[in-house]
C-alpha positions, 0 to 999 in steps of 0.5 A: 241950476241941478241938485249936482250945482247945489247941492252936496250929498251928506249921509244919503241927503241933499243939503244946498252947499252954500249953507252946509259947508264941509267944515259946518258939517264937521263941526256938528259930527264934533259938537260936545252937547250937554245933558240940558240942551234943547233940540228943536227937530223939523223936517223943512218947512213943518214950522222950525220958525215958530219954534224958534220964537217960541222956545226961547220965550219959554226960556226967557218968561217971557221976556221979549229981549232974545226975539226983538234983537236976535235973528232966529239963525242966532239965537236957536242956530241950526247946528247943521249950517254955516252960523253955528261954528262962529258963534261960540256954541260952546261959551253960551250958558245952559241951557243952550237952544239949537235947532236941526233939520237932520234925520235920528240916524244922521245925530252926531255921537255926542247927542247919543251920549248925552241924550239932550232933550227934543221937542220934535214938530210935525205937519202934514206933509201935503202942507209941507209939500206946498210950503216947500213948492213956494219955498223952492221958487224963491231960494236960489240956493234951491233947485228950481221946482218946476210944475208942481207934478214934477216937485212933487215926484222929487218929494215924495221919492226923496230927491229934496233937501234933507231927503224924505219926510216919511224917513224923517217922521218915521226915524224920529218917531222910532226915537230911542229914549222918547222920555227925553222927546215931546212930539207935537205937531204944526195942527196941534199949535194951530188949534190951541196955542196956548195949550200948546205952550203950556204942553212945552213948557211943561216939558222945559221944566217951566212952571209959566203963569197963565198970564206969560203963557198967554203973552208968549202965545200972543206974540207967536201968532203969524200974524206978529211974528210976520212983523218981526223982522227978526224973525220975518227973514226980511234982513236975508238979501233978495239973491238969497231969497226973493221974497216978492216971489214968495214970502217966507212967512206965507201963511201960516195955516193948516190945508193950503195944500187944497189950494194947490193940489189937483184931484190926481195929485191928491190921489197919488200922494194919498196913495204913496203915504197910505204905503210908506206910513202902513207901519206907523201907530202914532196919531196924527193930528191931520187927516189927509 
């Protein structure tokens, strides 16, 4: 099917109809935020599920209760799709914990106002690229992505959901009020979760004991959280998501775009990032 059949365009992005209904999208622009809510931010595949395990660990000290029993889409909703408007948002107790993939320009005005925190994730968009590939074959709520030579024309133009990554990271990274956002990375948690954890709830006002931040991050390695079926998107019906085409925890790991990228592939895409990234300070932790 065509991005036409799947999807809608909102504020100059594609987002798949069947998950960000009209009335869904509403709701958001609508949403009275609070002051202490939480914001996990991603551009599509940069690591959203992670976070979803490990924030409300960090809330819970680590009390497993929240990850075990709820799905991810239920107890960090992402404010843009269809679960979040029957979920009672308003009721849940401070602080609350959303997830969203929308662009800085694309917030709502209530988060403007109020200025809720936001711990915003990165990755190395080749590794995103690859992720999404994979991700797009096995969703039918996703254009099919064809050759990898022609998804990746769509992705780096932006003709993909939620539009461009490079407008993505730069309008997150422009931020206004950065003390109110941490910036962390899919490379950083790789290399050390346990400081990663730390760094975060730090950031939460959490003063966690190096045992539970050694619990959390025990439980929130891929390899756990793959069997977490709370977590694992095993419970998503097969005509949503065919997951023997392609699991939706893949892998996991950092550079699995060399597995997939060919020598003229690396080139091009070396070449539009050095262009549309020329601008930007901020240090990442890839090397392209």
């Amino acid at each position: 099917m065509t991005e036409a059949e799947l999807y809608s365009e909102y504020k100059g992005v594609y987002v798949p109809k069947i998950l960000h209904p009209p009335e869904c999208l509403k709701y958001y622009e609508e949403f009275d935020f609070r002051q202490d809510d939480i914001f996990v931010v991603t551009y599509p595949k940069s690591g959203t599920t992670w976070m979803q395990e490990i924030v409300p660990l960090i809330q819970s000290e680590g009390d497993m209760a929240a990850v075990l029993t709820l799905p991810n889409w239920d107890r960090m909703p992402w404010m843009e799709e269809h679960r979040a408007n029957v979920l009672n948002l308003e009721q849940r107790p401070s602080p609350r914990m959303f997830t969203t993939h929308f662009h800085y320009s694309m917030m709502p005005p209530s988060y403007f106002k109020v200025k809720p925190k936001v711990i915003y994730v990165m990755r190395n968009p080749k590794d995103v690229f690859t992720s999404s590939f994979h991700y797009y074959g096995m969703a039918s709520y996703l254009v099919d992505p064809g050759t990898a030579d022609e998804f990746m024309d769509k992705f780096l133009s932006g003709k993909v959901m939620f539009g461009s990554w490079f407008d993505h990271v730069k309008g997150w990274l422009n931020a206004e009020d950065q003390d109110r956002v941490m910036y962390i990375s899919y490379e950083e948690m790789i290399l050390d979760l346990k400081a990663s954890v730390t760094k975060m709830s730090r950031f939460l006002g959490k003063s966690l004991s190096e045992e539970v931040i050694a619990k959390i991050a025990d439980h929130c390695t891929f390899k756990n959280m793959k069997q977490n079926k709370m977590s694992n998107y095993s419970m998503v019906p097969v005509e949503f998501m065919d997951q023997k085409k392609s699991e939706f925890l893949r892998k996991g790991i950092a550079g699995d775009w060399k597995n997939l990228f060919t020598e003229a592939q690396t080139e091009k895409f070396n070449a539009i990032y050095k262009e549309k990234m020329k601008d930007v300070k901020f240090t990442f932790f890839w090397d392209l």
